[in-house]
C-alpha positions as CSV (number, residue, x, y, z in Angstrom):
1,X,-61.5,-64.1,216.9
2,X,-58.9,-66.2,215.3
3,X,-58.8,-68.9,218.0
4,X,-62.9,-68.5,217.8
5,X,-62.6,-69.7,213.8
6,X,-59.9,-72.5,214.5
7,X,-62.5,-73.7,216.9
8,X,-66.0,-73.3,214.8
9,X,-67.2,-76.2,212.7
10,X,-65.4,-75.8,209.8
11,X,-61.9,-76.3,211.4
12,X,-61.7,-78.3,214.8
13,X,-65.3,-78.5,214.9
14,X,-65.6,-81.0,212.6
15,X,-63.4,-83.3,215.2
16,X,-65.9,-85.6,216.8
17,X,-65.9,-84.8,220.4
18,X,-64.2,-81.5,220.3
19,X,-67.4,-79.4,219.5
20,X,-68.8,-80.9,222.8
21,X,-65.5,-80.8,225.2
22,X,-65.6,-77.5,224.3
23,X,-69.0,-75.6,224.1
24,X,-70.8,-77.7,226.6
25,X,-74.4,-76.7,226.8
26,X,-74.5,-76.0,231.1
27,X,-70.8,-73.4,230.3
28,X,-72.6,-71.5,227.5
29,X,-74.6,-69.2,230.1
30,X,-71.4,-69.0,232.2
31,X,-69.1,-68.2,228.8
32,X,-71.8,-65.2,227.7
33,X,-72.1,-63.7,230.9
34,X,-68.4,-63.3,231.3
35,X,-68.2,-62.1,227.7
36,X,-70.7,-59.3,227.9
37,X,-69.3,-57.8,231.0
38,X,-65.9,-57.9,228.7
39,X,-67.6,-55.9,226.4
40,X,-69.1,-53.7,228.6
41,X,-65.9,-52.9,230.4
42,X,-64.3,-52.6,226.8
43,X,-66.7,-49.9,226.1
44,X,-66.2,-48.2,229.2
45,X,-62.9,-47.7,228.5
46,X,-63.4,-46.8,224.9
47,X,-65.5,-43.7,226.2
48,X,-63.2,-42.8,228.9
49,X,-60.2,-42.4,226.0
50,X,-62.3,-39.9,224.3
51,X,-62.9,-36.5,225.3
52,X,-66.3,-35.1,225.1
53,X,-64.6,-31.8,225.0
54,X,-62.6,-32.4,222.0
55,X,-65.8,-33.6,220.2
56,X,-67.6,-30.2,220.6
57,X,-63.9,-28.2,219.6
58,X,-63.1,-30.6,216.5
59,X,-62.1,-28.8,213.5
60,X,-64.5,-28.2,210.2
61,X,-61.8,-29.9,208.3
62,X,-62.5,-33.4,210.9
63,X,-66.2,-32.4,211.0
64,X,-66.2,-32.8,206.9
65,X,-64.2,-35.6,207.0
66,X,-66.0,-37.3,209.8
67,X,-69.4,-36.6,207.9
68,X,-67.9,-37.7,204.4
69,X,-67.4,-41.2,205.6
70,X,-70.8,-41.6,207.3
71,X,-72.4,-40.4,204.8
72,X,-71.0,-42.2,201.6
73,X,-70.4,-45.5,203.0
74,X,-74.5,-45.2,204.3
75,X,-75.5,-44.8,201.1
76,X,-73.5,-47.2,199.5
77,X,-74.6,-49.7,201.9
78,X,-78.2,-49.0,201.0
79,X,-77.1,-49.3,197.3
80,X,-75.6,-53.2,198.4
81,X,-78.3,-53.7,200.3
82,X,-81.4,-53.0,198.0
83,X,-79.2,-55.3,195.5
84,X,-78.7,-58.4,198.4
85,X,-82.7,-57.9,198.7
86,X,-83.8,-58.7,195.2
87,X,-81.5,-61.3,194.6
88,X,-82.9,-63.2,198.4
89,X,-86.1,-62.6,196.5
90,X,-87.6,-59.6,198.9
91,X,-88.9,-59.4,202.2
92,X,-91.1,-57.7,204.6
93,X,-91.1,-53.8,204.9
94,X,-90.6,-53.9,208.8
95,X,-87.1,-56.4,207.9
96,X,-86.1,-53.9,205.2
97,X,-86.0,-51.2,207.3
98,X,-84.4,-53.1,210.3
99,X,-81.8,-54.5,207.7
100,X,-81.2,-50.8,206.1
101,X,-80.5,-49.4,209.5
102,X,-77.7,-52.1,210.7
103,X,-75.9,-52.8,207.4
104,X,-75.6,-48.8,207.1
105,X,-74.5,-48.4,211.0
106,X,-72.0,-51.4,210.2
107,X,-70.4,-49.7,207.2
108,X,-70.4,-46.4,208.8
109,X,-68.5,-46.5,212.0
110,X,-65.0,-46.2,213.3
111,X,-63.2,-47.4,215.6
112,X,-61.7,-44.5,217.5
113,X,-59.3,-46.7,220.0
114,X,-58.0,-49.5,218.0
115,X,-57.0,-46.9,215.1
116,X,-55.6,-44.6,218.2
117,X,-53.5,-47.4,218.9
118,X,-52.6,-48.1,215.4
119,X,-51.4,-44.4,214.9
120,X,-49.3,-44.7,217.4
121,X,-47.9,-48.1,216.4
122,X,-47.0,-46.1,212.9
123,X,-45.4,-43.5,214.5
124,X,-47.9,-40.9,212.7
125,X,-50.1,-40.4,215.9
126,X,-48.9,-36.8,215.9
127,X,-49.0,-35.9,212.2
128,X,-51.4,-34.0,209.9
129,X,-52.8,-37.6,208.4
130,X,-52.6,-39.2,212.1
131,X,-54.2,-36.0,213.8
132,X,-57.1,-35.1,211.0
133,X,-57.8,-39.8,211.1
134,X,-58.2,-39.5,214.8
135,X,-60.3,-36.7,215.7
136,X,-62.4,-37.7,212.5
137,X,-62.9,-41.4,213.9
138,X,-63.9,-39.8,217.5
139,X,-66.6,-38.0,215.7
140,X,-67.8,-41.1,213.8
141,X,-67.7,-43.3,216.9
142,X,-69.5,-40.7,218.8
143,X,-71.9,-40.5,215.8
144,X,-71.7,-44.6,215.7
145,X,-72.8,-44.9,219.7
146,X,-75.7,-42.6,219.1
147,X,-76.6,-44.5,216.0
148,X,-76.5,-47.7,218.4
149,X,-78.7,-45.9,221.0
150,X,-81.8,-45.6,218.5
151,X,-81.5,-48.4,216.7
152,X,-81.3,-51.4,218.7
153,X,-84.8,-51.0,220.2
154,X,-86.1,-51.3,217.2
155,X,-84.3,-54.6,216.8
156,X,-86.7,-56.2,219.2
157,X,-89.6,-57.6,218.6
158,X,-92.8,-55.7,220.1
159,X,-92.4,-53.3,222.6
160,X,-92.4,-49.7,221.9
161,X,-89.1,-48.8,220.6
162,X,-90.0,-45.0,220.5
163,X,-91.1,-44.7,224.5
164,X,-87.2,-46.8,224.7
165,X,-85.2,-44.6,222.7
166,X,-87.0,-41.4,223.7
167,X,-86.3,-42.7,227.8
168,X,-82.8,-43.5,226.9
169,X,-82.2,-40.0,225.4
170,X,-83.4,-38.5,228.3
171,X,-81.1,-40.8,230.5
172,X,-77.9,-39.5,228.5
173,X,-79.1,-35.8,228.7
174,X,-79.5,-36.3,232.5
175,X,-76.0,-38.3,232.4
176,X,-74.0,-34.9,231.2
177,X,-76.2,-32.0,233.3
178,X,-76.5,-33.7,236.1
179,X,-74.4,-36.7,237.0
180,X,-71.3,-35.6,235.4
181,X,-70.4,-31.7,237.4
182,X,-71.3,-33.9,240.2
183,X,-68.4,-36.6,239.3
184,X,-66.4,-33.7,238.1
185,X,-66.1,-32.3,241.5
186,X,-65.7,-35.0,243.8
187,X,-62.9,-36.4,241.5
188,X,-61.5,-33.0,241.4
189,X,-61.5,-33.0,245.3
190,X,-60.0,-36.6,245.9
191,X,-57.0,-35.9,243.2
192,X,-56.2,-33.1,245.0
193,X,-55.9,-34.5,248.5
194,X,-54.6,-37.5,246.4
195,X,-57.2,-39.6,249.0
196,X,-58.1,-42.2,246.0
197,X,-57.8,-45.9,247.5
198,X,-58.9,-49.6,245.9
199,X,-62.7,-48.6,248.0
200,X,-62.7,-45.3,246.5
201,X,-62.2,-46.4,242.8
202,X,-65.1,-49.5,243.6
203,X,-67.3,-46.9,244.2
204,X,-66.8,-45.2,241.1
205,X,-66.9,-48.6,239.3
206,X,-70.3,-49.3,240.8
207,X,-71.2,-46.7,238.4
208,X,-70.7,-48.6,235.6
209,X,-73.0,-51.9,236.0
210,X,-75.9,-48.9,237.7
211,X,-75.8,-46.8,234.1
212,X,-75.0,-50.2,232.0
213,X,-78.6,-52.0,233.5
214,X,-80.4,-49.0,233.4
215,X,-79.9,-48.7,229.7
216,X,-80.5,-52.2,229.4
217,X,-83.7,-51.9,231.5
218,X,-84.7,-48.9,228.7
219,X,-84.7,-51.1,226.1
220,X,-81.2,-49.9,224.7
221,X,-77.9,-52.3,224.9
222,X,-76.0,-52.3,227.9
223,X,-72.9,-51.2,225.9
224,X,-74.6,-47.9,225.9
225,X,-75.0,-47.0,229.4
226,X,-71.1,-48.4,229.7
227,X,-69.8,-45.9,227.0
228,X,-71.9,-42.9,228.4
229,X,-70.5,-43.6,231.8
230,X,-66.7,-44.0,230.4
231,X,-67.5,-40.5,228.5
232,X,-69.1,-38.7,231.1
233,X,-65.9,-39.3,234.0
234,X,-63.7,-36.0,233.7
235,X,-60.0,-36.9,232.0
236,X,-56.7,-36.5,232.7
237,X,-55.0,-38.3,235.8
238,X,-58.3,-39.7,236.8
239,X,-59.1,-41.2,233.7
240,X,-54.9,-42.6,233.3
241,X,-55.3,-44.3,236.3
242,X,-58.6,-46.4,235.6
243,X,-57.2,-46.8,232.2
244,X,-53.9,-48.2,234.0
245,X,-55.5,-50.3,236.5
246,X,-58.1,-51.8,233.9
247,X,-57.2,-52.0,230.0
248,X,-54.4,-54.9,230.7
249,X,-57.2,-57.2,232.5
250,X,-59.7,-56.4,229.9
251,X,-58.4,-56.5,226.8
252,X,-55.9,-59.5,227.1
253,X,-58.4,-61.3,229.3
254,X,-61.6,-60.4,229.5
255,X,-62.5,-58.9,225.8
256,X,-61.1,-62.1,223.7
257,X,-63.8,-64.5,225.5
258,X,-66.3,-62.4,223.5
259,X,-64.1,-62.2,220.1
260,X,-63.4,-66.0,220.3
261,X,-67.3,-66.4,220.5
262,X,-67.9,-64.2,217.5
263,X,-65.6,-66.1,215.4
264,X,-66.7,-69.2,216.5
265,X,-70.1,-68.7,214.1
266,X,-67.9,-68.2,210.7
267,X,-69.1,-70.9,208.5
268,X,-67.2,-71.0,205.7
269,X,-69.2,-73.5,204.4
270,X,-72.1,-71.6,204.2
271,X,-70.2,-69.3,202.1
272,X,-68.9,-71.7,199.7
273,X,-72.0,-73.9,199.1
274,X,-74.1,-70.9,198.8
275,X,-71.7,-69.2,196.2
276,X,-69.6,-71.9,194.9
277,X,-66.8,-69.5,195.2
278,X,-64.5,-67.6,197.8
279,X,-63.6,-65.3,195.6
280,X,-67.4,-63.3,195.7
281,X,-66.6,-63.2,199.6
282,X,-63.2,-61.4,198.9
283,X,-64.7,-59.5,196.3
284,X,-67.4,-57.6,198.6
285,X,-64.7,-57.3,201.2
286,X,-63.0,-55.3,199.1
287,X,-66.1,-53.2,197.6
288,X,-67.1,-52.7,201.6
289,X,-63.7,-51.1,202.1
290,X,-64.2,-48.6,198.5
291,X,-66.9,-46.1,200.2
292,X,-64.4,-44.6,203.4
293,X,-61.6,-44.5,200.8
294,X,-63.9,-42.7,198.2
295,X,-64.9,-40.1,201.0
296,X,-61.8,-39.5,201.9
297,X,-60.7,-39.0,198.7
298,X,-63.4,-36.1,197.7
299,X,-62.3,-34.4,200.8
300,X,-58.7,-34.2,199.9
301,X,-59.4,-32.8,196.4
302,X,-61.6,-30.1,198.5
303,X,-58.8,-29.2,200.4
304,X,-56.0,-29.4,198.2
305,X,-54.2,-32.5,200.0
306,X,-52.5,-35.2,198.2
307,X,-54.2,-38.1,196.2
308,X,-52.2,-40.7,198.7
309,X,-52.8,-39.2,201.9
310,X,-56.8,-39.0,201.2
311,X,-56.0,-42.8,200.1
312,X,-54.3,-42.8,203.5
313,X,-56.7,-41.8,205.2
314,X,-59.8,-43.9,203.6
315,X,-57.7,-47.0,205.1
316,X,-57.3,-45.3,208.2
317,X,-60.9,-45.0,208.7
318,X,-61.6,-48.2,207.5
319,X,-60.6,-49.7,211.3
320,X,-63.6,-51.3,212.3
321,X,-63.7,-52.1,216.0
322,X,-66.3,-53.7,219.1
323,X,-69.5,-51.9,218.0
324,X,-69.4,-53.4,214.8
325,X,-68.9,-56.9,216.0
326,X,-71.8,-56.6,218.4
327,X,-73.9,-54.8,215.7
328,X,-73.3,-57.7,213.4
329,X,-73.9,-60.2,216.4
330,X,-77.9,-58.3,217.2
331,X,-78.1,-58.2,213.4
332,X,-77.4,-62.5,213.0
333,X,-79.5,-63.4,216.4
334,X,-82.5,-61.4,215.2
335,X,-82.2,-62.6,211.8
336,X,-82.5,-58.8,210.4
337,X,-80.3,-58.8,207.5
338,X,-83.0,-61.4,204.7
339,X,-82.6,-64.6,204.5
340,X,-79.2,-64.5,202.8
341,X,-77.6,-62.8,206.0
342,X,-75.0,-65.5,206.1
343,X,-72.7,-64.4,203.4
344,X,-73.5,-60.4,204.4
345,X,-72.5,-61.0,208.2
346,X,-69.9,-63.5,207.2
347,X,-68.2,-60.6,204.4
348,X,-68.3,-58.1,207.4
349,X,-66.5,-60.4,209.9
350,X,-64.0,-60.9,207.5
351,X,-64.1,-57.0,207.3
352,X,-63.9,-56.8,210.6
353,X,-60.7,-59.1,210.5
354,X,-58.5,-57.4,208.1
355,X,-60.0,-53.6,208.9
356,X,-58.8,-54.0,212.1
């Protein structure tokens, strides 16, 4: 995302000639394409490091935690909202609802993989704090990814989003009672005659793009029927050794093409000329960041923990992660978040940038 910014307009952009060595109009199709199947291998492997299992066991401690910082942040994000709306000087009710529903799913979610990864960089993977952040942030992504399912056919224009999200419902429920005992048992059978070969694992990859354009055939994101996929394969060896022979390839190679893309639409500019300071930028950045910390906080006092490990764990939870990038992508192409969307998206990549 980094190399993205250093590339947009106001950095190397402004170079004559660079804009258009770089982003030539016949490589943008070619650039996309290879981004969103990044992404949508990204998200498979984001569903195959969680364990539905785990999800359904979680503790009532995680589960109150987990609903504490959906919760608070949603309704503080409405609060932020509303007050963006009457300053942009209003808008339709169909945009205000669209707008409510991203800019609260934005705020909400968490990413359960990069803050894995950062527990275990911190050497508190394994403690109270690290255990009670991680099984809380699988319940909010879970929460997040069915969040993403019903909203994002109503980001489109016509169409019946209802028929879409009731069909892609049904495809999930069909997903876990039927596809998934069946997957179950023939990777059961091929780990123990230890029979799995480069054809083999193909097959099971074919998966992948079938559920990914069915969901995107549905109406839903493609994203969707990736993560459902990742979350339905059973874990354990099976899921180490797609993890193994994947997440190197994707995320050093594949995934950046779709961060450097993302930053590459930070206009600083924009956000000066349009506030004639940084520092209201950096100021919402930091009141974005208030409502998982505040949650967090209420939840210690209920259970008697300390004052810095519910401060702790508000930053923890804070990680924000792919689904928020491509929720704030969906939100700037269909122009859902008022006509002052560029200093909202542009506070939540820079969100995005220090939260994870």
């Amino acid at each position: 995302m980094q190399g993205g910014v250093l590339l947009s307009s106001s950095f190397l952009g402004r170079i004559p000639g660079v804009f258009q060595m770089i982003y030539r109009p016949e490589g943008i199709m070619t650039v996309e394409t290879f981004a969103n199947v990044g992404i949508m291998y990204y998200v498979f492997l984001t569903g195959l490091e969680m364990n539905s299992d785990t999800i359904l066991r979680s503790s009532k401690q995680a589960v109150i935690i987990a609903v504490a910082s959906i919760l608070i942040p949603t309704l503080v994000g409405a609060g932020f909202l509303t007050l963006q709306h009457d300053l942009a000087g209003g808008s339709s009710i169909a945009l205000t609802v669209k707008g409510y529903m991203f800019w609260c799913a934005i705020l909400s979610v968490t990413s359960f993989p990069v803050l894995a990864r950062l527990l275990s960089d911190l050497k508190i993977l394994y403690t109270r704090l690290g255990k009670d952040a991680l099984t809380a942030a699988m319940l909010i992504d879970a929460f997040g990814w069915v969040l993403f399912a019903l909203f994002i056919p109503y980001s489109h224009e016509g169409g019946k989003p209802l028929l879409s999200v009731i069909c892609t419902l049904l495809f999930i429920v069909f997903c876990f009672c039927v596809v998934r005992p069946i997957l179950a048992r023939v990777v059961e059978h091929r780990m123990r005659s230890e029979s799995w070969n480069s054809s083999n694992l193909l097959d099971v990859m074919m998966g992948l793009f079938v559920c990914a354009y069915i969901t995107d055939l549905l109406g839903a994101h493609h994203t969707v029927g990736a993560f459902v996929y990742g979350l339905i394969l059973p874990s354990g060896k099976f899921a180490d050794l797609l993890l193994e022979m994947l997440d190197d390839f994707v995320a050093a190679i594949i995934v950046p093409v779709y961060f450097a893309s993302f930053g590459f639409r930070l206009n600083l500019e924009s956000i000066w000329s349009e506030n004639h300071t940084v520092l209201l930028p950096l100021f919402m950045v930091f009141l974005l960041a208030i409502p998982k910390i505040l949650s967090s906080l209420l939840v210690s006092v209920y259970y008697g923990m300390s004052l810095r490990d519910g401060v702790g764990l508000g930053l923890l939870l804070n990680t924000k992660g792919i689904m928020a990038v491509i929720l704030i992508s969906i939100a700037w192409d269909k122009s859902v978040l008022f006509s002052n969307q560029t200093l909202i998206i542009s506070c939540s990549s820079f969100k995005f940038l220090f939260g994870s």
